[in-house]
N, C-alpha and C positions, 0 to 999 in steps of 0.2 A: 049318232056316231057313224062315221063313215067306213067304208067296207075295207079299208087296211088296218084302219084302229080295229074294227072289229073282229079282223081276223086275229089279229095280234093280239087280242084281249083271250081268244079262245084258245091260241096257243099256252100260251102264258098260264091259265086254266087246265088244262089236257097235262102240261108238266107240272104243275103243283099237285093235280089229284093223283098223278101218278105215285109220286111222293110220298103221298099223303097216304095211299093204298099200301105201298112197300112199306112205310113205316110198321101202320096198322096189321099189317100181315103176321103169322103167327112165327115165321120163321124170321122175322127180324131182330139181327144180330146189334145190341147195342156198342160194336165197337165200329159200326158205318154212323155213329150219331155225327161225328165229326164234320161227315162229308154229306148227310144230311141237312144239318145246320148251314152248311155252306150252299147249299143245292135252295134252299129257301132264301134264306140271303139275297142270293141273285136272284130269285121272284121278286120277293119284296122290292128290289130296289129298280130293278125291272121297270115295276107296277108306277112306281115312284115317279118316276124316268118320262113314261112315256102317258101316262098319265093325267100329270100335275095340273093340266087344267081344268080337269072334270072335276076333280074333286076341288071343296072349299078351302078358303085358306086358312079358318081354323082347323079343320083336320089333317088337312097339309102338314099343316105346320107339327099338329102332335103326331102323326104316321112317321114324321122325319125325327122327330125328339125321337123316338124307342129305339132307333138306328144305334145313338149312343152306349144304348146300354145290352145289342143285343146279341152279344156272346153270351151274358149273365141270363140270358133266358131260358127256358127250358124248349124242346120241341115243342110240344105241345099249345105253349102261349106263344109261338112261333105263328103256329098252323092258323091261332086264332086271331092274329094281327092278320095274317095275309087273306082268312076268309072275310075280315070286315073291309079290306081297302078293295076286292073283288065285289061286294054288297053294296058299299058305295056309289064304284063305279059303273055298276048297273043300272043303280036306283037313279043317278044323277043324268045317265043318258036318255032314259026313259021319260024324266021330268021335262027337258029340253035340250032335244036331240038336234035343232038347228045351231041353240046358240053356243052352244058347248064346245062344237069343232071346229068354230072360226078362228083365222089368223090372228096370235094379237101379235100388234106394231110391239119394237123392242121396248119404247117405253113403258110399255106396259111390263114385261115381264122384267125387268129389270128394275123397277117401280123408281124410274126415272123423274127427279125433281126438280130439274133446271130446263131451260128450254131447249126445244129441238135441234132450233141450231148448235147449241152448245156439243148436243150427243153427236150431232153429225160432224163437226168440225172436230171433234174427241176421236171417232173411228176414222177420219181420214188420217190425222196425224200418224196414231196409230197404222196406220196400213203404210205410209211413208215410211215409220220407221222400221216395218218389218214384224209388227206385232203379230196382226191380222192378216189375211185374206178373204176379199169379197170382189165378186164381179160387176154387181149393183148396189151401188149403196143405199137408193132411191128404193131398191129392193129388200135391203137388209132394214132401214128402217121401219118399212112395212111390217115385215114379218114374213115376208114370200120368201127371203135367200136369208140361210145362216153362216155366220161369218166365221172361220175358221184361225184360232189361234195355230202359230205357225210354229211347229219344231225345228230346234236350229242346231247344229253339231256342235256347237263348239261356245264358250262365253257363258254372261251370267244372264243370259237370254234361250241357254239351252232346252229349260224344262218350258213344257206350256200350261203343265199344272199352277207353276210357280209362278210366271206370268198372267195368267187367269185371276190368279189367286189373289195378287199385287194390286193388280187392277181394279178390283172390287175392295178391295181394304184402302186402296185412294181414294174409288169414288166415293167409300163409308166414310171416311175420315171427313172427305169435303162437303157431305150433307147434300153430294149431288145423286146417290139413292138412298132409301130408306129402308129399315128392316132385313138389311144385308147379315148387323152384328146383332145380336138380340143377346136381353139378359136369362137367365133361367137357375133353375135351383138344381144343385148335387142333389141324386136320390141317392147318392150313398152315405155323404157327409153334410147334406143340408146346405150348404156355402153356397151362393152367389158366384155365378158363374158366367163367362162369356162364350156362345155357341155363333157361330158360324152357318148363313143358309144358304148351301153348299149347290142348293137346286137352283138357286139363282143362275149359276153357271153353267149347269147341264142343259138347262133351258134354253140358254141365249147364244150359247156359243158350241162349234164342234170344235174337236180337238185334233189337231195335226192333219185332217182329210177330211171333205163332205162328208156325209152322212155318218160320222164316228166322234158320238155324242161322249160328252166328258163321264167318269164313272165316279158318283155322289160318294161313294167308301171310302175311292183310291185319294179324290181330293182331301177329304173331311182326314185320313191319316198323313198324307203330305203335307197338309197345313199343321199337325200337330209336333214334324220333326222339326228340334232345336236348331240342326243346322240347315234347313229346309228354311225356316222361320227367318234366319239371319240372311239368306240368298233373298228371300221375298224383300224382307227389308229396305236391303239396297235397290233391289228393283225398282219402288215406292219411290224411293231418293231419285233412280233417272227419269219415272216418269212424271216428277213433280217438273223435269226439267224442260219434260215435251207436251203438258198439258197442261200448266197452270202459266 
């Protein structure tokens, strides 16, 4: 791991143990649980964030399933999700600390399935129309420059969550990536359900600015409002207009 991941890996550590001490302390008042649970939250998802390539992508993938259900949790099994994705990502830098921190091209994190020119000629449109910004796109395919969905004041192009969001629900539909929509079981009601991998998009893309990486929560709840859901919608409808 390299020496900003790993200072940011010890930060991120330094505030959980904090945490984790105030909790543990004998004068903790269980009516700060609230802002506790929030205070981890943001580690975990943190961890998540800036992470995601260390870790595997079967554990990826279950570290992101507990997301769903984790108001319902207690602190405790809180503390114990966030010490196992810290475990991990020690054990996994320690095993292969060169190849761990390499750039991967976008096709890769976006588990792109059509060919390259296809994705390159998708983000240039895209940047025509005002989706995106990038300064190299030779660079964005790489994986050296990340390409920023643009905030717009005004239209059904306002939100960039919603736009992000649209974009990935095209290219799932068109089987131009894979593993974007996944099925999984209700642990409440057992049912067959459709989840969203929300990391896909914090990964690949920033939101509104350079270095101001999308937040996996604020998507994973804006994909879930109804009229949130009907604005993506029609978005899907214009960009079937400008990319198929």
């Amino acid at each position: 791991m390299n020496k900003p991941a790993t200072d940011e890996l010890n930060k991120l550590k330094e505030k959980f143990d904090y945490h984790v001490l105030m909790y543990n302390s004998p004068g903790y008042n269980s009516a700060n649980d609230f802002k506790t649970k929030e205070y981890l939250k943001w580690i975990y998802e943190k961890l998540l964030l800036n992470f995601n390539t260390v870790l595997s992508a079967p554990k990826l993938s279950v570290y992101q399933s507990r997301l769903s259900t984790w108001e319902k949790r207690g602190i405790k099994p809180q503390i114990k999700f966030i010490q196992e994705i810290f475990q991990d990502v020690e054990d996994s830098c320690k095993q292969s600390p060169t190849n761990k921190t390499k750039i991967k091209p976008l096709i890769e994190k976006i588990n792109w399935q059509a060919g390259e020119d296809v994705l390159r000629t998708h983000l240039e449109k895209l940047k025509d129309k005002k989706f995106i910004q990038y300064d190299n796109i030779d660079a964005v395919m790489s994986g050296d420059e990340i390409a920023v969905f643009i905030k717009h004041n005004t239209g059904k192009l306002k939100s960039s969550q919603n736009n992000a969001t649209a974009l990935f629900r095209f290219w799932n539909k068109n089987k131009l990536i894979t593993d974007y929509i996944f099925n999984t079981t209700n642990q409440d009601t057992g049912e067959a359900e459709e989840k969203e991998s929300h990391n896909y998009i914090c990964d690949a893309f920033y939101r509104e600015k350079k270095e101001n990486p999308f937040n996996y929560g604020s998507l994973k709840n804006n994909a879930k409002d109804p009229q949130r859901k009907h604005n993506i919608d029609n978005i899907i409808i214009h960009l079937e207009s400008i990319l198929i």
